[in-house]
C-alpha positions in Angstrom: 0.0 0.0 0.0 0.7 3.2 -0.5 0.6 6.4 1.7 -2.6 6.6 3.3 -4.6 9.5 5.8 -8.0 9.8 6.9 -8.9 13.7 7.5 -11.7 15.0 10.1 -12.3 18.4 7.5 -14.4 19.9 9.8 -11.7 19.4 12.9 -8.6 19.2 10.5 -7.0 16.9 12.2 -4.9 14.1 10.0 -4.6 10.4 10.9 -1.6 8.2 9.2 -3.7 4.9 8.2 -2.4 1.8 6.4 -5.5 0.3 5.2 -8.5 2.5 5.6 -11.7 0.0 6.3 -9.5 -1.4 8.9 -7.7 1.4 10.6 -11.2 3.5 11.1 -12.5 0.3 13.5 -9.9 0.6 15.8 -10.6 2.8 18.6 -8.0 4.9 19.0 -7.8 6.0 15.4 -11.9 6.7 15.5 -11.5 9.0 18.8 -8.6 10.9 16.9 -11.1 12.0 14.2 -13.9 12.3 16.2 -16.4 9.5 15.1 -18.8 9.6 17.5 -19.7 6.5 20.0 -23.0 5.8 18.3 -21.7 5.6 14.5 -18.7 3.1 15.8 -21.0 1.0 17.6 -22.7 0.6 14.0 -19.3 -0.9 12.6 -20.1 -4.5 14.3 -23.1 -4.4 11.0 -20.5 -3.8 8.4 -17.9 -7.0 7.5 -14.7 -6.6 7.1 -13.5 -7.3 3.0 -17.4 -7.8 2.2 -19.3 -4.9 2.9 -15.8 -2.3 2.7 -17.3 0.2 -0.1 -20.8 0.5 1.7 -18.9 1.1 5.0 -17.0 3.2 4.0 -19.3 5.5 2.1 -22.1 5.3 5.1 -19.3 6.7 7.3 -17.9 9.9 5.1 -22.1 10.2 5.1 -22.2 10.5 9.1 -19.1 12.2 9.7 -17.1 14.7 7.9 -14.0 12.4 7.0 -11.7 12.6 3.9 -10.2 9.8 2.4 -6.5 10.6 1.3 -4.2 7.6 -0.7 -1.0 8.5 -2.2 -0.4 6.8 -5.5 2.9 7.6 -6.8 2.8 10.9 -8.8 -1.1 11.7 -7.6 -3.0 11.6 -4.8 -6.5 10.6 -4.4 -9.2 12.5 -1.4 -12.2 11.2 -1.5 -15.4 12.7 0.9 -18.6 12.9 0.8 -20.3 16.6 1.1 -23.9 17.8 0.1 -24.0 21.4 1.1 -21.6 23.0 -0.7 -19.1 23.7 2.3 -15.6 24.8 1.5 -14.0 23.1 4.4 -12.9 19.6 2.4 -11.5 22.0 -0.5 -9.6 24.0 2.6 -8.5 20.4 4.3 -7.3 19.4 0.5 -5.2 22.7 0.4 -3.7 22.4 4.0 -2.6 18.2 3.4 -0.8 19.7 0.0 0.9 22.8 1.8 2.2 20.5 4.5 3.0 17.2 1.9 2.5 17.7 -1.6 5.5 18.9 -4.5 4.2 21.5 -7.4 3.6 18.8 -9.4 1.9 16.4 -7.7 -1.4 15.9 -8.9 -4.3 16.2 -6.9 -7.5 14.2 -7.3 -10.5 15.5 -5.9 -13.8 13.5 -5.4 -17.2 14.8 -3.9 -18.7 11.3 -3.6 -22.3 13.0 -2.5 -22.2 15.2 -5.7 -20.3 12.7 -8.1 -18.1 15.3 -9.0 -14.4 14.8 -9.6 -11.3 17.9 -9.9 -7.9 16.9 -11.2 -5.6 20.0 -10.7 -1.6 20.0 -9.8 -0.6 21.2 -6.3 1.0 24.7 -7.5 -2.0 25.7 -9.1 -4.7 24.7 -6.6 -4.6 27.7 -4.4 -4.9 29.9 -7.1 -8.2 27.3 -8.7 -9.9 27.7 -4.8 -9.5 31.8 -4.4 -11.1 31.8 -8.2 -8.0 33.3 -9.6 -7.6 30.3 -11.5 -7.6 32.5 -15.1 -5.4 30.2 -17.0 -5.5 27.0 -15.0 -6.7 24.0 -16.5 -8.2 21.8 -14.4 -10.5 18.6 -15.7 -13.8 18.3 -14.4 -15.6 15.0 -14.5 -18.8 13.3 -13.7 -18.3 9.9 -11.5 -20.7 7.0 -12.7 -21.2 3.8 -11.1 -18.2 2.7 -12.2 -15.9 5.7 -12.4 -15.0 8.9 -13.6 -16.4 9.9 -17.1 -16.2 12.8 -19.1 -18.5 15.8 -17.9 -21.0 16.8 -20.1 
């Protein structure tokens, strides 16, 4: 595996994670990013391998967590938002301050809205303050089985 985070957006704070469907039952890593007692009581439903992309999409629906994988020369952050809020766009900025190169590409999914942003570290602070004039970003559509082309 490669690098791997989970993100409390709303709290900011980060959480090193080898395997995410794993590392989110154990108890210390749920307290660190704030899942409350009631959703990780609800884990015990989910099984482990079997039910991992319902899991984990239920959870980013009940708490404000960002998925974050390193893949080489992108990275992936993955959360689930319905209401427009900048925080996840503001936690995407502050992981890339602290971690990401100019190049490094960063992939951006809003798993609510099925919305996906590719744009490379140097130029995503300028794409969020809207002074993007110039910056090409690509802007797709997620279907059931991925990202397609936005129409």
């Amino acid at each position: 595996m490669r690098d791997g985070w989970f993100m409390n957006y709303s709290t900011g704070r980060l959480v090193g994670i080898a395997e995410h469907e794993q590392d989110i039952r154990k108890p210390d890593t749920a307290k660190q990013l704030s899942v409350p007692g009631k959703v990780f009581r609800g884990f015990e439903k989910y099984t482990v391998g079997t039910d991992r992309r319902r899991f984990l999409l239920d959870l980013m629906q009940q708490v404000p967590l960002m998925r974050i994988r390193g893949h080489g020369l992108y990275v992936t952050f993955e959360y689930w938002s319905v209401n427009g809020d900048d925080k996840p766009f503001a936690a995407v900025g502050e992981w890339a301050s602290r971690y990401a190169g100019p190049a490094l590409l960063l992939n951006v999914s809003n798993l609510a809205t099925r919305r996906n942003l590719k744009v490379n570290a140097m130029l995503w602070g300028d794409f969020v303050k809207g002074k993007g004039k110039g910056v090409t970003v690509q802007v797709t559509a997620m279907g059931p089985f991925g990202a397609q082309a936005a129409r």
